[in-house]
C-alpha positions as CSV (number, residue, x, y, z in Angstrom):
1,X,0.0,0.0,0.0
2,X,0.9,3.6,-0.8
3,X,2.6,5.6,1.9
4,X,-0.2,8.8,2.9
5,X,1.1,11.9,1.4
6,X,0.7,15.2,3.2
7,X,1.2,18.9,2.7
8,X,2.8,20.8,5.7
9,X,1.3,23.9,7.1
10,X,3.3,26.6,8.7
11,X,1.2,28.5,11.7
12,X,3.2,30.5,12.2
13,X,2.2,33.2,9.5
14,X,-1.1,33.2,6.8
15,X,-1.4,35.5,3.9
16,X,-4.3,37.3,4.0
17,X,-6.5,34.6,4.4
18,X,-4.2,32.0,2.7
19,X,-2.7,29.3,4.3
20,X,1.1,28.8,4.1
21,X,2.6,26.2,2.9
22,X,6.3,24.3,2.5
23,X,7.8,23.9,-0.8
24,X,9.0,20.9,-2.2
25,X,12.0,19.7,-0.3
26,X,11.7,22.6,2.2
27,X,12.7,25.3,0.3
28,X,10.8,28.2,1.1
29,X,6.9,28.7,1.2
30,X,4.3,29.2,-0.6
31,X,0.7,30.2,-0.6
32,X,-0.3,28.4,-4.0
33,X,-1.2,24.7,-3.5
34,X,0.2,23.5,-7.0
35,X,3.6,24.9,-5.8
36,X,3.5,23.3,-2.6
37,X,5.7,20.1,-1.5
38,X,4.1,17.0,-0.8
39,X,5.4,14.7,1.9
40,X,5.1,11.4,3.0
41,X,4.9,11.0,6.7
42,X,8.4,9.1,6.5
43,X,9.9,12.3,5.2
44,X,8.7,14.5,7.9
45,X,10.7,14.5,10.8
46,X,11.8,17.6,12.7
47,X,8.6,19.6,11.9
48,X,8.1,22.4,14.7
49,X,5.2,22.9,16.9
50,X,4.1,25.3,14.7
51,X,4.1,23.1,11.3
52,X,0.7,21.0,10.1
53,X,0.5,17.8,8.9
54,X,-2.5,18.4,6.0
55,X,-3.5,15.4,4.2
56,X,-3.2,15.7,0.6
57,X,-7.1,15.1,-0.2
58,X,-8.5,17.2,2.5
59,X,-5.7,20.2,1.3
60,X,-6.9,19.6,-2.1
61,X,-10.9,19.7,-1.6
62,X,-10.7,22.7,0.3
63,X,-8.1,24.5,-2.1
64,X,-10.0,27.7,-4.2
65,X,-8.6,29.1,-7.2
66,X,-8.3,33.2,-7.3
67,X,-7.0,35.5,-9.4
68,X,-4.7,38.6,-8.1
69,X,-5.8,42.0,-8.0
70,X,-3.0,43.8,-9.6
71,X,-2.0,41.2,-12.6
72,X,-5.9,41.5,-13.4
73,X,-5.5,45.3,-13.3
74,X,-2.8,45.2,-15.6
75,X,-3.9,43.1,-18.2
76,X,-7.6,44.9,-18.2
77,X,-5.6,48.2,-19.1
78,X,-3.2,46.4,-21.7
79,X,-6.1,45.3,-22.9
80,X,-8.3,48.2,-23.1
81,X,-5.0,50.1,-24.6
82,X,-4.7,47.4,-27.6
83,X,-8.2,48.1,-28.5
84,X,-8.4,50.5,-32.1
Protein backbone atom coordinates (compact mmCIF):
# COMPACT_ATOMS: atom_id res chain seq x y z
CA UNK A 1 0.00 0.00 0.00
CA UNK A 2 0.92 3.58 -0.77
CA UNK A 3 2.57 5.64 1.85
CA UNK A 4 -0.15 8.82 2.92
CA UNK A 5 1.12 11.86 1.44
CA UNK A 6 0.72 15.25 3.23
CA UNK A 7 1.16 18.92 2.68
CA UNK A 8 2.77 20.83 5.70
CA UNK A 9 1.28 23.91 7.10
CA UNK A 10 3.31 26.63 8.73
CA UNK A 11 1.19 28.50 11.68
CA UNK A 12 3.20 30.50 12.16
CA UNK A 13 2.18 33.20 9.45
CA UNK A 14 -1.06 33.19 6.83
CA UNK A 15 -1.39 35.53 3.92
CA UNK A 16 -4.31 37.33 3.99
CA UNK A 17 -6.55 34.60 4.35
CA UNK A 18 -4.19 31.95 2.70
CA UNK A 19 -2.71 29.31 4.35
CA UNK A 20 1.14 28.81 4.15
CA UNK A 21 2.58 26.15 2.86
CA UNK A 22 6.30 24.30 2.55
CA UNK A 23 7.77 23.93 -0.76
CA UNK A 24 9.01 20.87 -2.17
CA UNK A 25 11.99 19.66 -0.32
CA UNK A 26 11.68 22.55 2.20
CA UNK A 27 12.71 25.26 0.32
CA UNK A 28 10.81 28.20 1.13
CA UNK A 29 6.89 28.66 1.15
CA UNK A 30 4.32 29.16 -0.58
CA UNK A 31 0.69 30.19 -0.64
CA UNK A 32 -0.30 28.42 -3.99
CA UNK A 33 -1.20 24.65 -3.45
CA UNK A 34 0.18 23.50 -6.97
CA UNK A 35 3.59 24.92 -5.79
CA UNK A 36 3.49 23.29 -2.58
CA UNK A 37 5.69 20.06 -1.50
CA UNK A 38 4.09 16.97 -0.85
CA UNK A 39 5.35 14.71 1.87
CA UNK A 40 5.12 11.37 2.95
CA UNK A 41 4.94 10.96 6.67
CA UNK A 42 8.39 9.10 6.50
CA UNK A 43 9.94 12.33 5.16
CA UNK A 44 8.71 14.55 7.87
CA UNK A 45 10.69 14.53 10.81
CA UNK A 46 11.80 17.64 12.71
CA UNK A 47 8.60 19.58 11.91
CA UNK A 48 8.05 22.44 14.72
CA UNK A 49 5.18 22.95 16.91
CA UNK A 50 4.14 25.26 14.72
CA UNK A 51 4.13 23.06 11.30
CA UNK A 52 0.74 20.97 10.12
CA UNK A 53 0.52 17.81 8.90
CA UNK A 54 -2.49 18.45 6.03
CA UNK A 55 -3.54 15.38 4.18
CA UNK A 56 -3.19 15.66 0.61
CA UNK A 57 -7.07 15.12 -0.25
CA UNK A 58 -8.54 17.16 2.54
CA UNK A 59 -5.66 20.18 1.31
CA UNK A 60 -6.86 19.56 -2.09
CA UNK A 61 -10.86 19.71 -1.56
CA UNK A 62 -10.65 22.72 0.29
CA UNK A 63 -8.12 24.47 -2.12
CA UNK A 64 -9.98 27.74 -4.18
CA UNK A 65 -8.60 29.12 -7.22
CA UNK A 66 -8.33 33.19 -7.29
CA UNK A 67 -6.98 35.52 -9.37
CA UNK A 68 -4.74 38.59 -8.11
CA UNK A 69 -5.84 42.04 -7.98
CA UNK A 70 -2.96 43.84 -9.58
CA UNK A 71 -1.95 41.19 -12.63
CA UNK A 72 -5.93 41.52 -13.44
CA UNK A 73 -5.48 45.31 -13.30
CA UNK A 74 -2.84 45.23 -15.63
CA UNK A 75 -3.88 43.08 -18.22
CA UNK A 76 -7.57 44.92 -18.20
CA UNK A 77 -5.59 48.24 -19.06
CA UNK A 78 -3.18 46.42 -21.73
CA UNK A 79 -6.06 45.32 -22.93
CA UNK A 80 -8.34 48.22 -23.10
CA UNK A 81 -4.97 50.15 -24.59
CA UNK A 82 -4.66 47.45 -27.58
CA UNK A 83 -8.16 48.10 -28.48
CA UNK A 84 -8.42 50.46 -32.14
Amino acid sequence: MDEPLFYIQDRRQVVGNCVLWWCPDGKGYTTELSKAGLYPASKTGGLRETDVLVPKEMAERLAVTHVRAEPLRDALLEAKRARP
